[in-house]
C-alpha positions in Angstrom: 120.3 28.0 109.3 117.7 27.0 106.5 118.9 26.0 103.3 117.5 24.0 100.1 118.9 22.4 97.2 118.8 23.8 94.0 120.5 23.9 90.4 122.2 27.0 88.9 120.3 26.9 85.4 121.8 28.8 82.6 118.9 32.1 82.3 121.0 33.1 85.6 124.5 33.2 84.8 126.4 35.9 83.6 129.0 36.1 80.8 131.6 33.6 82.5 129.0 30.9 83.2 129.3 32.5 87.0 125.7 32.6 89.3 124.8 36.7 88.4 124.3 38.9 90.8 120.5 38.9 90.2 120.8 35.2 90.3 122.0 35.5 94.0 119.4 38.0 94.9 117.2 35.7 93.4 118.3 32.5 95.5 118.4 34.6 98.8 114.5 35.6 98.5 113.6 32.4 97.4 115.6 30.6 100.5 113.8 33.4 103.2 110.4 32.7 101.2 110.7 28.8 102.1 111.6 29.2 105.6 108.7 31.5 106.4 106.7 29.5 104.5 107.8 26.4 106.2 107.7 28.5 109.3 103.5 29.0 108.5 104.5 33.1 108.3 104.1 32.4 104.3 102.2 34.7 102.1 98.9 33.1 102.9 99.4 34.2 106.9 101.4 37.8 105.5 98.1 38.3 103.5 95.9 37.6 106.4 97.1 39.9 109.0 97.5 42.6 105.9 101.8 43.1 106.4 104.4 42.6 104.4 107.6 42.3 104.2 110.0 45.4 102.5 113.8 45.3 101.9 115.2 48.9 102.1 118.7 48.1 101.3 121.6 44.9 101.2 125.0 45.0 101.1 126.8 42.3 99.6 130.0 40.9 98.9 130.7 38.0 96.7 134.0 37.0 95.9 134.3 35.8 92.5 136.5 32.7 93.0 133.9 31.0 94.6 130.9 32.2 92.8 128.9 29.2 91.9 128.6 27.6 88.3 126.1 26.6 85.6 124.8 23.3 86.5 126.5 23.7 90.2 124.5 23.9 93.6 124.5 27.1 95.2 124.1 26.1 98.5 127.8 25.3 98.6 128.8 29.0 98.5 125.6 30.4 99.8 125.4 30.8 103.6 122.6 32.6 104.9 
């Protein structure tokens, strides 16, 4: 499982101070985009060998009591 520490910052909260749901999107391509990269299957090798990758459709379900906070680290409530 690859993770990474990060921040909630306020631009990605909703209304109740909760991580958005473009906020989670958000975290979960930038968490794949590090592993590949840390992987060497970045964008630099994607580029070179002219693929790429293409997400047709997610299904999620968050429940709210343990959506993460302003100023909180997502990783806590994030498994990927």
């Amino acid at each position: 499982m690859y993770s990474f520490t990060s921040t909630v910052r306020y631009s990605e909260c909703d209304e109740h101070g909760n991580l958005s749901i473009v906020g989670l999107v958000n975290y979960l391509q930038d968490c794949s985009t590090f592993q590949c990269e840390e992987l060497g299957l970045g964008l630099e090798h994607m580029r070179d060998i002219k693929i790429a990758w293409l997400l047709v459709g997610c299904l999620a379900d968050r429940d709210r009591a343990y959506a993460p906070l302003w100023r909180e680290d997502p990783g806590q409530y994030l498994v990927l």
